[in-house]
C-alpha positions as CSV (number, residue, x, y, z in Angstrom):
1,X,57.2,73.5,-5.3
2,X,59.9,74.6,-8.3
3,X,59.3,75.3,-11.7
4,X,61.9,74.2,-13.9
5,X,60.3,76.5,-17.0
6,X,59.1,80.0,-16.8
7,X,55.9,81.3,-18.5
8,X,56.4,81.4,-21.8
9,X,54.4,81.8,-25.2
10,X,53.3,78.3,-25.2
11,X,51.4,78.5,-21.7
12,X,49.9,82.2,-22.7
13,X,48.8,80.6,-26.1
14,X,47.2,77.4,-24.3
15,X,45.7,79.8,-21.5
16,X,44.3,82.5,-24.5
17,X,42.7,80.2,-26.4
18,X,41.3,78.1,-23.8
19,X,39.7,81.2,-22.3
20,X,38.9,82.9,-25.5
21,X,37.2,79.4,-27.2
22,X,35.1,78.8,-23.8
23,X,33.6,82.5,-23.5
24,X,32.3,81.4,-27.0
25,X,31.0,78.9,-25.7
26,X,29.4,80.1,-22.2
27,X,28.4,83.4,-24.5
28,X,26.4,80.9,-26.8
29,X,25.1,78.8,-24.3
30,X,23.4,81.4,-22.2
31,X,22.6,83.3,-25.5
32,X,20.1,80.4,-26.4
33,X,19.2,79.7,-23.2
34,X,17.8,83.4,-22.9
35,X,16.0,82.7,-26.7
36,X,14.3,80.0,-25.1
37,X,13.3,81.4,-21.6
38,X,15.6,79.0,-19.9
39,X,18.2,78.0,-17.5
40,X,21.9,77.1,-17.9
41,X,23.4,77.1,-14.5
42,X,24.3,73.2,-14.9
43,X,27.2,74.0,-17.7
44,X,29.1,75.8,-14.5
45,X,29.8,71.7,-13.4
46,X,31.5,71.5,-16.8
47,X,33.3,74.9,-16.8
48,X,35.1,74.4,-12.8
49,X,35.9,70.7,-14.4
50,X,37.7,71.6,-17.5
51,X,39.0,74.9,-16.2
52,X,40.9,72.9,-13.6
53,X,42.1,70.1,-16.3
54,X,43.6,73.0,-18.5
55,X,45.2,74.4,-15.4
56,X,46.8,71.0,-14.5
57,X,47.9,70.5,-17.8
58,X,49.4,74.1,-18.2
59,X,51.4,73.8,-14.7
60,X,52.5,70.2,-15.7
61,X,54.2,72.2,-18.8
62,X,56.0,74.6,-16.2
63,X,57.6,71.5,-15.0
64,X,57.2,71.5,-11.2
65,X,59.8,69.9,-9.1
66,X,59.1,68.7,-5.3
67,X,61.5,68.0,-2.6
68,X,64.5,69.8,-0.5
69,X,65.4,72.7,-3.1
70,X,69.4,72.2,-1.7
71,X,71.9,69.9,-0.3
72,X,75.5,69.9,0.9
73,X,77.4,67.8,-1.3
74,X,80.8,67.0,-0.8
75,X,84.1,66.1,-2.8
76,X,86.3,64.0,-1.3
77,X,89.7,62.9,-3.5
78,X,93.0,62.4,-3.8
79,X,96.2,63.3,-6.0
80,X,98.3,60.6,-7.4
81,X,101.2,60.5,-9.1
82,X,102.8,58.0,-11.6
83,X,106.6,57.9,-11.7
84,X,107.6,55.1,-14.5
85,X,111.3,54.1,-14.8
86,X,111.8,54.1,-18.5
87,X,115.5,53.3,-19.1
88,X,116.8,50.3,-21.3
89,X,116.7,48.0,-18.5
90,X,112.7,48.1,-18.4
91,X,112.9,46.2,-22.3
92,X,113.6,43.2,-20.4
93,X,111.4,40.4,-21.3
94,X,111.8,38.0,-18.2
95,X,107.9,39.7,-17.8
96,X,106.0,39.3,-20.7
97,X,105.4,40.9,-23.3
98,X,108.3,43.4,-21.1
99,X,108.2,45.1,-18.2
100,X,107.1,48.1,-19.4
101,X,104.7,46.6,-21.4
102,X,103.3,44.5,-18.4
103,X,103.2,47.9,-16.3
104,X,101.7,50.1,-19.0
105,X,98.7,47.6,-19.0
106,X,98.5,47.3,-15.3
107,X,98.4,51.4,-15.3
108,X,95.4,51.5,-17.8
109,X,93.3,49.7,-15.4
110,X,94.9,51.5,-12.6
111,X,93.5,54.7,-13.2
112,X,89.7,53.3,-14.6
113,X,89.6,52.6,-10.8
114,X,89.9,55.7,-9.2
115,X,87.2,58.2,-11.3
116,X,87.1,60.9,-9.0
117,X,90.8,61.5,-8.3
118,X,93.4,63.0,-10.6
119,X,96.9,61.3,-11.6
120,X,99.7,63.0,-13.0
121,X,102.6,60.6,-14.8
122,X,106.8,61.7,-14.4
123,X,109.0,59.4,-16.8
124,X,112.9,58.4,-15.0
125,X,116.4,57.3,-16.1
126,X,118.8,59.0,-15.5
127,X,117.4,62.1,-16.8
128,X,113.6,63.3,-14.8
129,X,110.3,64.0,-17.0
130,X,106.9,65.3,-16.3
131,X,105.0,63.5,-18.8
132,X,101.8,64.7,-17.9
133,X,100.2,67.2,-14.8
134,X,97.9,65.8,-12.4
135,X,94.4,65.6,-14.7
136,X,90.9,63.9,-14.6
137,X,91.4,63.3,-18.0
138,X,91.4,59.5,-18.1
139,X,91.5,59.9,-22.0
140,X,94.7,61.7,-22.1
141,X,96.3,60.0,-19.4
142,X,95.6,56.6,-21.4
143,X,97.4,58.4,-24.5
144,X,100.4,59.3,-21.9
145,X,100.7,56.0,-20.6
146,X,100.3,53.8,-24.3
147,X,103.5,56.3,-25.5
148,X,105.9,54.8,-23.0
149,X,108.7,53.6,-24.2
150,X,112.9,53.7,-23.1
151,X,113.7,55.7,-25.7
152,X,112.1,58.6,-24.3
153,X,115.0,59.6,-22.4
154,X,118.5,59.8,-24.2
155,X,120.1,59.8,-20.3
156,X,121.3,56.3,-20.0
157,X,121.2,54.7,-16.2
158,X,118.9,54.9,-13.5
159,X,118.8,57.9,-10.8
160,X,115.4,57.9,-8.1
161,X,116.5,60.8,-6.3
162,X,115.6,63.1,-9.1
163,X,112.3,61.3,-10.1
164,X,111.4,61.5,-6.6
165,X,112.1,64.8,-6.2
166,X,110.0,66.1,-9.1
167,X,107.0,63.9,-7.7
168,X,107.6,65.6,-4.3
169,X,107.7,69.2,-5.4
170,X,104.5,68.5,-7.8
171,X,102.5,67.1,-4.7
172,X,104.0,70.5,-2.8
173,X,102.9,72.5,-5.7
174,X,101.0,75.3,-6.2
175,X,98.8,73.5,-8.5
176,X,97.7,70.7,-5.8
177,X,94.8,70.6,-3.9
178,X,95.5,71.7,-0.6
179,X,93.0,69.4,1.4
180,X,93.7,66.1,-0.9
181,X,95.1,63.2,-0.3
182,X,98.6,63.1,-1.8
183,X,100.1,59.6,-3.7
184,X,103.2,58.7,-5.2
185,X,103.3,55.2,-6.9
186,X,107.1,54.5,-7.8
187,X,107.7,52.0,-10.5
188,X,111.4,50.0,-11.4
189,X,113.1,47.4,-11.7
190,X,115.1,48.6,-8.9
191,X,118.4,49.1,-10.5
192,X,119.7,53.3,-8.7
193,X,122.8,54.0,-9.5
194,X,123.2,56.8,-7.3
195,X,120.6,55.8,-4.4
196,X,118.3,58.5,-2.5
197,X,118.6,61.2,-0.2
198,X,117.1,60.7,3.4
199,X,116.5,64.1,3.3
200,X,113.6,63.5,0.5
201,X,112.3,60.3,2.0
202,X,111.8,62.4,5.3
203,X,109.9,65.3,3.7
204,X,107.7,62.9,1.6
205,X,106.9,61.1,5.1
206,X,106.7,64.8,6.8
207,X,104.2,65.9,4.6
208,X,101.9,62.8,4.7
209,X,102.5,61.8,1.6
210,X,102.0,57.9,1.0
211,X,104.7,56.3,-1.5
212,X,103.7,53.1,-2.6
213,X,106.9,51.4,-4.0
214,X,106.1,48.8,-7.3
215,X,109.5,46.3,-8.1
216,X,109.1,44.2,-11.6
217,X,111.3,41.5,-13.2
218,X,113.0,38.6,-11.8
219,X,115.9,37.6,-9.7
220,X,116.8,35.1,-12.6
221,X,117.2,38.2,-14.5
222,X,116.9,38.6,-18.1
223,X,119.4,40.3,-21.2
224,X,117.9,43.5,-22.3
225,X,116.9,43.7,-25.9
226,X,118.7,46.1,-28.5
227,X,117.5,46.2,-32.5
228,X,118.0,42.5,-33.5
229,X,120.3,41.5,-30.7
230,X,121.2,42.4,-26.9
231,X,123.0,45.1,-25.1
232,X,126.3,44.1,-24.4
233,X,128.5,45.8,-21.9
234,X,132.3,47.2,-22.6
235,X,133.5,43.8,-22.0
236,X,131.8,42.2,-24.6
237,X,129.8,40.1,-22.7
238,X,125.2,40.5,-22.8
239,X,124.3,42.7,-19.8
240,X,121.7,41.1,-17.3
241,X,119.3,42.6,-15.5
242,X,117.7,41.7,-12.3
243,X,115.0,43.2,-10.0
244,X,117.1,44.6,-7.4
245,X,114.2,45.4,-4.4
246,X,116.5,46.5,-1.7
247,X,116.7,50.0,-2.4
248,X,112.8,50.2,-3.2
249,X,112.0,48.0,0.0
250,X,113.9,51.2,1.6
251,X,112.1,53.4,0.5
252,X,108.8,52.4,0.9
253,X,110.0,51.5,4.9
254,X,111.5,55.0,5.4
255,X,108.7,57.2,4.6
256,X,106.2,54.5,5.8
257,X,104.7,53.2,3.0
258,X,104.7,49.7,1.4
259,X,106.4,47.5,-1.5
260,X,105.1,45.8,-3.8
261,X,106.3,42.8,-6.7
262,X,105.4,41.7,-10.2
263,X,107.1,38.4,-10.5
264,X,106.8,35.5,-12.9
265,X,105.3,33.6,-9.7
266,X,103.6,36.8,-7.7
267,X,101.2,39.8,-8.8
268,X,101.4,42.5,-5.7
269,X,99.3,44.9,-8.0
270,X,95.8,44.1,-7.1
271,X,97.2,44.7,-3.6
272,X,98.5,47.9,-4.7
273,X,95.4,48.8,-5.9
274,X,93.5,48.3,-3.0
275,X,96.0,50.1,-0.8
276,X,95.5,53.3,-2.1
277,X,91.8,52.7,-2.5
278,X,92.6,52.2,1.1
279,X,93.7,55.8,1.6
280,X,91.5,57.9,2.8
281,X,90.5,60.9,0.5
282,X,90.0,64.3,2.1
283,X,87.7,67.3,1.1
284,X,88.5,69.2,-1.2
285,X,85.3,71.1,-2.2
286,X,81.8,71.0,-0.4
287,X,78.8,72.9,-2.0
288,X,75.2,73.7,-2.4
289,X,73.3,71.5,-5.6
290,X,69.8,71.8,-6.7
291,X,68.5,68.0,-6.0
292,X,64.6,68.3,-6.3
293,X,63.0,65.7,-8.9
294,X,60.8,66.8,-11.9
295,X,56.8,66.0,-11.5
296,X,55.4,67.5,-14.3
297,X,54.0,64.0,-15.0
298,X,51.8,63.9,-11.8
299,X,49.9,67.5,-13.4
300,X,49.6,65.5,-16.4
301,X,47.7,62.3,-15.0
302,X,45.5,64.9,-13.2
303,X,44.5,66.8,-16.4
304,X,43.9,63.6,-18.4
305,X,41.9,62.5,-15.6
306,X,40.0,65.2,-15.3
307,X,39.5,65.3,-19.1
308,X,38.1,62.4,-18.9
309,X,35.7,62.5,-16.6
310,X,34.1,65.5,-18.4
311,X,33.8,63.1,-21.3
312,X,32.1,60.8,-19.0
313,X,30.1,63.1,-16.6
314,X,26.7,64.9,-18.9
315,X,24.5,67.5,-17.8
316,X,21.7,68.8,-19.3
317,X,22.9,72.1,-20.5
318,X,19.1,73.7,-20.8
319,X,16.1,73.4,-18.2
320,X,12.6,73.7,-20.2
């Protein structure tokens, strides 16, 4: 048995005054028992009875606790990463609201999924960004992720290797958990302009990291909106632009991970969810907690109990 409370002044005050009011009472008791030449010994019923309901009462205030005082409890997670193309081409409305819209929402009930895991978020054009460390803070992640937008980024164009890179050397990082599971979600359109080294591809697949590659738009395509208008390219003429899997399909294939679509007429992402629920999170801190349960109220019952049967039980507290 654990207390949870030490003694303190309200269990000496409980304890003096119970003592001090029942020596009164035994002192007067036997002190009229003597005047009239008589016996008390049956008031020693009522003093082991209420002696042990105050003690009941007083270790029910101490708050005992029953049970194994310890047990090994383990943390098992992993480290994800967010990299979010945000150039012009992700305004495109063939998804609705826009892609980025559409993915920003997905995201938000992404990460509600995975409570005991940390994400960081890196932003990609041309240019790279690390929009937020990896966290448990779902709060400011949720802020990160609602202040996408393409104009983040003055680089104009789209460029993986870099993105990838960053995402790589974060999961390497000094700052990771050594012993978790390591995630990179990759999010375009699909539009590289200057494709991917095989080099990275082969250390995110050396190192066990899973890349889970997310394409959105349409092969239809769709103009990319600009102020009141459309961007229009140096001929004159609206640019169009199209989901472009290929080089994200690659990707995914050369370090061994998978690919994934929004579509108008397809929804990979509850898929993608499940995958890297799928993933198998690895230990990453194992320790020694405190698990017994408070039963101050069994003490309690007893005193009342006992209480009460003193209320019930009468003696004859002088033999003529």
């Amino acid at each position: 048995m654990i207390f949870n409370r030490d003694w303190g002044r309200t269990e000496l005050i409980f304890i003096a005054l119970f003592g001090i009011l029942y020596l009164i009472y035994l002192g007067r008791t036997f002190w009229y028992a003597h005047r009239l030449n008589t016996s008390a010994r049956s008031v020693a019923l009522k003093f082991f009875l209420r002696s042990a309901a105050m003690g009941a009462l007083v270790i029910g205030l101490l708050e005992p606790s029953f049970g194994d005082p310890e047990r090994d409890v383990q943390a098992v997670g992993k480290d994800i990463f967010l990299v979010v193309d945000v150039s012009s081409s992700m305004d495109a409305t063939d998804i609705q609201p826009s892609r980025l819209q559409r993915i920003k929402f997905e995201l938000n009930r992404l990460i509600t999924q995975f409570p005991n895991d940390r994400f960081g978020l890196i932003v990609f054009s041309s240019g790279t960004y690390l929009q937020c460390p990896l966290t448990f803070d779902r709060n400011a992640l949720t802020v990160f992720i609602e202040s996408l937008n393409t104009r983040m980024l003055t680089d104009q164009g789209t460029a993986f290797e870099p993105a990838l890179q960053m995402a790589l050397d974060k999961q390497s990082g000094e700052h990771t958990r050594a012993n978790a599971s390591k995630v990179i979600v990759f999010i375009s359109d699909g539009e590289d302009f200057n494709g991917v080294a095989t080099k990275t591809l082969r250390s995110i697949r050396r190192q066990g990291i899973q890349l889970f590659c997310l394409g959105i738009g349409t092969r239809e395509g769709s103009r990319i909106p600009s102020g009141n208008g459309f961007i229009k390219g140096e001929d004159g003429t609206f640019v169009r632009t199209y989901l472009q899997s290929e080089s994200l399909e690659k990707m995914a294939a050369t370090t061994g991970g998978d690919y994934y679509e929004i579509t108008t007429v397809r929804n990979d992402f509850p898929q993608l969810t499940q995958s890297i629920q799928q993933v198998a999170g690895r230990l990453i801190d194992q320790r020694k907690i405190a698990i017994t349960s408070n039963r101050y109220y069994y003490f309690v019952i007893l005193g009342l109990v006992l209480l009460s049967l003193d209320i019930l039980i009468t003696v004859r507290t002088f033999r003529l």
